[in-house]
N, C-alpha and C positions, 0 to 999 in steps of 0.2 A: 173179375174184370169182364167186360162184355166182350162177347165173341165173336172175332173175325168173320164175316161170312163172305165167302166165296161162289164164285160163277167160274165156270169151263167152257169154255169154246171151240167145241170140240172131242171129240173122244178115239181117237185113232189111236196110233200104235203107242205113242206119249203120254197122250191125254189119259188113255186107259193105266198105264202107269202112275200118273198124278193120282189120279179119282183112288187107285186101290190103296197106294198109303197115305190118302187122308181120309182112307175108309176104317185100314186093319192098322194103323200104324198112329193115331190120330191122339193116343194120350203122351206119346213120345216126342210129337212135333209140338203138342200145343204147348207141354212143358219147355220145350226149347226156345218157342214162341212165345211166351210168358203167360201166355191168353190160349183159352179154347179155340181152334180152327173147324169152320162149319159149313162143310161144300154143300150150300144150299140147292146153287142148278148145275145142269151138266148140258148143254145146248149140241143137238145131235138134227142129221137132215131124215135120219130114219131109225124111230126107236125100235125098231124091230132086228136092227141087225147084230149078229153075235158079237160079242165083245168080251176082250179080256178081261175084265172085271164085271163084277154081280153088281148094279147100278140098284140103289132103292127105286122102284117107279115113280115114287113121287116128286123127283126129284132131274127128271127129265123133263124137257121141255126142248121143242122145234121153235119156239117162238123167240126172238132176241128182245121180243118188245117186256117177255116177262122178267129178264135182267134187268134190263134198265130201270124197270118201275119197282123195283124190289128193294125197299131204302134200307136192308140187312145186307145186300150186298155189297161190301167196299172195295173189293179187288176184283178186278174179271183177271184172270189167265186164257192169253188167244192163243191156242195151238190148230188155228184154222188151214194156214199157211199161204200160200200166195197173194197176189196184190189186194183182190177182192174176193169177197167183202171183211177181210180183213182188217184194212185201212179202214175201211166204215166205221166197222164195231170197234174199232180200239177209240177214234176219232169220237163216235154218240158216248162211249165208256165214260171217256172225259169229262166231258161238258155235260154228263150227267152226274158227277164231282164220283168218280170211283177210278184208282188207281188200276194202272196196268200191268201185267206181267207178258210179257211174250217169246219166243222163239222163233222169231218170223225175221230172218234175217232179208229178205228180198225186201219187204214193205220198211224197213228201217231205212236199208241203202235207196231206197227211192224217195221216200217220202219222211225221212228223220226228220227234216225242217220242220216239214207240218204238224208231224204227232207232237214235238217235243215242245213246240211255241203254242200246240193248243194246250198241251200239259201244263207249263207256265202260265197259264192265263186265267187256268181254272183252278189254279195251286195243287195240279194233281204230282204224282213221281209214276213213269214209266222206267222199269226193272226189266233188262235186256240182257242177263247173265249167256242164259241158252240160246242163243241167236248164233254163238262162234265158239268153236271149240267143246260142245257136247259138255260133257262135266268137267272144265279144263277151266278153272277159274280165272278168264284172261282179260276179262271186263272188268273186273274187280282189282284184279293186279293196275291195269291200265289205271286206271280210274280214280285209287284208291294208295295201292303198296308204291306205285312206284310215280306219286303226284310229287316228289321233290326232284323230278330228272327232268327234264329236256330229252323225249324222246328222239333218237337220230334214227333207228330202220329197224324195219320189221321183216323177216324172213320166216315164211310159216309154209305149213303144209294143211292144208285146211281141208280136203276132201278126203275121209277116207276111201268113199268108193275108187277114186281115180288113183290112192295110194295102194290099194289091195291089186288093182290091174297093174301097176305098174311092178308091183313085186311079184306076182305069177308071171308076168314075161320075163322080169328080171332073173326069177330062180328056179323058174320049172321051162323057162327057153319059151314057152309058149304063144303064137301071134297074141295080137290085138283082140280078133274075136274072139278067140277061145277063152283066153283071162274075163273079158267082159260077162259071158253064158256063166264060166264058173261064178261070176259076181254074183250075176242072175240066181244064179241056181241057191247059192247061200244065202239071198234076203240081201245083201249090200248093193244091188243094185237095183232101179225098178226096171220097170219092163221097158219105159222110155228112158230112158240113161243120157239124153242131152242134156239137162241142166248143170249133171257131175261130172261129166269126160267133156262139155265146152269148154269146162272153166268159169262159167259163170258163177254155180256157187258160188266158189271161192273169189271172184269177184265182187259180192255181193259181202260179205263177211273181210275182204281186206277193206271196202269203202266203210266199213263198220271201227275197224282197227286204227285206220287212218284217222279217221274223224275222231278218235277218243286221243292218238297217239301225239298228232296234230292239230286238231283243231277245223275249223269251215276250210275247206278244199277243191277239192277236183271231183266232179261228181261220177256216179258208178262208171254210168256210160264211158265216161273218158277213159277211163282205164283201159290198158292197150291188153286183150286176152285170146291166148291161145291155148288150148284144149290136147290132150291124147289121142283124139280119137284119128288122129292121121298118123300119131306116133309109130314106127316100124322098129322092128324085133333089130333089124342089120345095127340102130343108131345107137340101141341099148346096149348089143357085143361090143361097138366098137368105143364104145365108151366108157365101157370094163374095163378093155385093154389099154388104154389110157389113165386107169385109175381115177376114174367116174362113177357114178352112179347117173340116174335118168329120174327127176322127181318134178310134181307141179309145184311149180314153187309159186306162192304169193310172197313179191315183195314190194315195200314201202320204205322211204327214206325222205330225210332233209336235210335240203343242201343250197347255200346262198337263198335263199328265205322260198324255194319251191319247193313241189312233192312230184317225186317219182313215185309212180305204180303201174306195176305190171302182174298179171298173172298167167306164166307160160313154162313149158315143159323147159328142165333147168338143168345143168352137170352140173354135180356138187360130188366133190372132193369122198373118196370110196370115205375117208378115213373121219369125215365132219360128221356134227352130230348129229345135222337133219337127213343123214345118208341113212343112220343107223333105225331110222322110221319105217316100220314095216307094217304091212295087212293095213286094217282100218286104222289103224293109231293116225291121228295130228299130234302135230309141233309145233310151237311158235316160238322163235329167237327174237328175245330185242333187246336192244340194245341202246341204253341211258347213256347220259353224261356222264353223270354221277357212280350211279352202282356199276357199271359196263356192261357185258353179258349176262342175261338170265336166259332161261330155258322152259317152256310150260311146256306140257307132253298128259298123254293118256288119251282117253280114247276120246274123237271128235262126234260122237252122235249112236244113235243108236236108245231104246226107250230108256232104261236106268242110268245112262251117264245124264241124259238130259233132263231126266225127271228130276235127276242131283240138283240139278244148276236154279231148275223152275223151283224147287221147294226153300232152298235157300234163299232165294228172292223174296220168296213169301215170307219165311220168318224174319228176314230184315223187315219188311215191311212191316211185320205185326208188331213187331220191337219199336221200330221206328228210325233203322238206322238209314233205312233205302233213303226218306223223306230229307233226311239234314243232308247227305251225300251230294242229294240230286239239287237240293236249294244251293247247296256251298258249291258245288264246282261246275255247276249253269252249262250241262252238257248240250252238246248241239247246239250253241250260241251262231246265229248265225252273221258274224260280223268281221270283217280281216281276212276275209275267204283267201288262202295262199294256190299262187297257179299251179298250173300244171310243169314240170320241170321237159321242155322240149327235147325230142330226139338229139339234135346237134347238140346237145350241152349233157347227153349221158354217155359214159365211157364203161366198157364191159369186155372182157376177153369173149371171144367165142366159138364156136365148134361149125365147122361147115365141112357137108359132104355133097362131093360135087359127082355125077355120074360124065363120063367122057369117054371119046375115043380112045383106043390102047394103042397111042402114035408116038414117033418122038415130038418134043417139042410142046404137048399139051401142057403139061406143067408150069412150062416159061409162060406160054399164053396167061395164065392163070393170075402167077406170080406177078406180071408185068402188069396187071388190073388192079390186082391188089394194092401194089407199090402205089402209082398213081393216084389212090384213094386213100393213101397214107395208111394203110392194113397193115401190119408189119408180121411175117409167119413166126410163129414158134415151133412148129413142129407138124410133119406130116407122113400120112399114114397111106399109102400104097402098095396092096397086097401084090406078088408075084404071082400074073398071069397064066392061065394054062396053058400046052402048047396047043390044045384043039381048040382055045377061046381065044386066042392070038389077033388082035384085031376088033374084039368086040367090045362095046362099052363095059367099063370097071368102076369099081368107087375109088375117089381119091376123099381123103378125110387130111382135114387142114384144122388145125388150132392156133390160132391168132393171139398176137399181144393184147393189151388193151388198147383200145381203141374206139376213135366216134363209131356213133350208134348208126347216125345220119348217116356217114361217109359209107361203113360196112354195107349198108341195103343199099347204097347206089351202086358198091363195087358189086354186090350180089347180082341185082337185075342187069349188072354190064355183061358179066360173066353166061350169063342163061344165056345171050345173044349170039354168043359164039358157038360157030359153026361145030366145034368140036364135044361140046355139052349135047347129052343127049336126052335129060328129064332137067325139071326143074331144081334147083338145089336146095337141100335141106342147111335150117342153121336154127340153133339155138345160144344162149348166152351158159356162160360158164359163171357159178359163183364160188368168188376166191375169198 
């Protein structure tokens, strides 16, 4: 049978992972593949720099003009990563009639419309395994295992670096910074750490989840996202003590024909099973009409879970199974687009710590805000004063029914305004 030939885009910490087992590992895949697999290029910005794998030289190239024009190559793999020139090359890929593989979850969430309606057009199949979830087969679940359901919500942990910080604070006590340097220090974090303590990532990979789970939606932007990176050690204890945990949670749901998404720091029950997510591990919980709860887990990224994800793509492709998948369930159709589901119509218990004078009286102030904005307390938490602190601002921690989403942040900004509030108030949402 004639042999797959492949192009890389890339070669960093993944890429180099790919290039070595379809270097040393190459009679194993092709057998799986049914066809010889034959990485023709490897597209690098500097062939002189060290790399994890021994590259043949002939076999590199800085030029993207020499993929395209190379009519042996039928796949390119983009492990370039960010918008550009990403979105280029997957885009010339096409319309230069060669199938895509990628891991680029940013340029999907931004631009899925356009890749996938140029893919349609040119009768290519773009294969998006590694994009979510590292080697966490969750595209393919989506996509594939669980197409007889009506998906209703998605609850996932999608960053490991922001889960690895969140559990050094959670079990070694440690601030914010400290967990983040240890990130540092281990390879799970880079040196800029905004893309995985904003939340965006994982912003970027639920607008990924949504759109397979759902359908044309709410675009990335929309999605309401808040990050770690202001997260404090005080919210983590007191939220132990309440039998919580403190995790980023991305979630997605449908409800009267809209989508809720969010992705923001979350209490989830010590005893659930996205609590029980630790270090780099992802999670993703969804939930069917049909089957109810499943659970995908293991590890979210890092070079061999993802090279998992990318190599699999590829032997579907050589198969042929990627091609019928992507014709039969016409992913990224962009037609029926469902709204966005408004604040005022989402209901969530939640956790609010208010810092305040140590007076009589505060309390009721509080409480009386609350009521008024239909808040209703469940329970609250008010450590005993010292007698040399007597007077000085304390944390009150207050846990809420459920309740409008709207209503709660009006009652919130009512509350800051009062004389007896002495920082701004923390609150997060509780998943029950």
């Amino acid at each position: 049978m004639e042999p797959l030939g492949i192009a890389l885009l890339g070669c960093g910490t993944v890429g180099s992972g790919v290039a070595r087992l379809l270097l040393t590992e190459n009679e194993r895949l092709s057998k799986r593949a049914g066809r010889p697999l034959r990485l023709r290029w490897v597209l690098v910005r500097d062939p002189s720099k060290p790399r994890g794998v021994a590259l043949p030289s002939d076999i590199i190239t800085t030029d993207f003009r020499t993929v395209l024009r190379d009519p042996q190559v039928m796949v390119v793999i983009e492990l370039i990563g960010g918008l550009e020139p990403a979105r280029h090359f997957i885009l010339q890929s096409l319309e230069a009639g060669k199938d895509v593989i990628t891991a680029n979850k940013a340029v999907l969430a931004h631009y899925g419309d356009d890749i996938f309606e140029t893919a349609r057009r040119y009768g290519r199949t773009v294969a998006f395994e590694a994009s979510v979830g590292g080697g966490i087969p969750i595209i393919a679940a989506l996509a594939e295992e669980l197409a007889a359901n009506q998906i209703l919500s998605i609850q996932a942990i999608l960053n490991g670096t922001s889960n690895f910080i969140l559990t050094q604070m959670q079990e070694e006590g440690v601030s914010y910074e400290a967990a983040l340097a240890e990130a540092q220090r281990r390879g799970y974090a880079e040196a800029d750490p905004t893309l995985d303590v904003s939340g965006a990532d994982a912003a970027h990979k639920l607008a990924i989840l949504s759109r397979l789970a759902f359908g044309p939606g709410p675009s990335v932007q929309e999605i309401f996202c808040r990050g770690i990176d202001q997260l404090q050690l005080a919210d983590l204890r007191f939220a132990q003590e309440l039998g919580y945990t403190i995790k980023l949670l991305a979630e997605a749901w449908l409800q009267d024909g809209q989508v809720a998404l969010h992705v923001e720091p979350t209490l989830i029950h010590r005893l659930a099973p996205l609590a029980q997510v630790r270090g780099v591990y992802n999670a993703i919980l969804v939930r069917g009409d049909v089957v109810g709860q499943t659970l995908y887990a293991g590890r979210g990224a890092g070079q061999m879970p993802t090279t998992s994800a990318i190599l699999a793509d590829l032997i579907d492709l050589a198969i042929g199974r990627a091609q019928l998948t992507f014709r039969t369930l016409r992913l990224w159709e962009n037609h029926n687009r469902l709204p966005l589901r408004p604040p005022e119509r989402i209901r969530s218990r939640f956790y609010l710590r208010i810092t305040v004078e140590d007076r009589p009286g505060v309390i009721g102030e509080v409480a009386t805000i609350l009521g008024k904005h239909q808040v209703s307390i469940s329970s609250v938490i008010q450590h005993e004063a010292l007698d040399e602190c007597e007077g000085e601002a304390v944390p009150v921690v207050i846990m809420t029914h459920t309740t409008n989403l709207s209503a709660f942040r009006l009652a919130v900004a009512q509350i800051d305004r009062l004389s007896c509030v002495a920082a701004p108030s923390i609150y997060y949402p509780v998943a029950d």
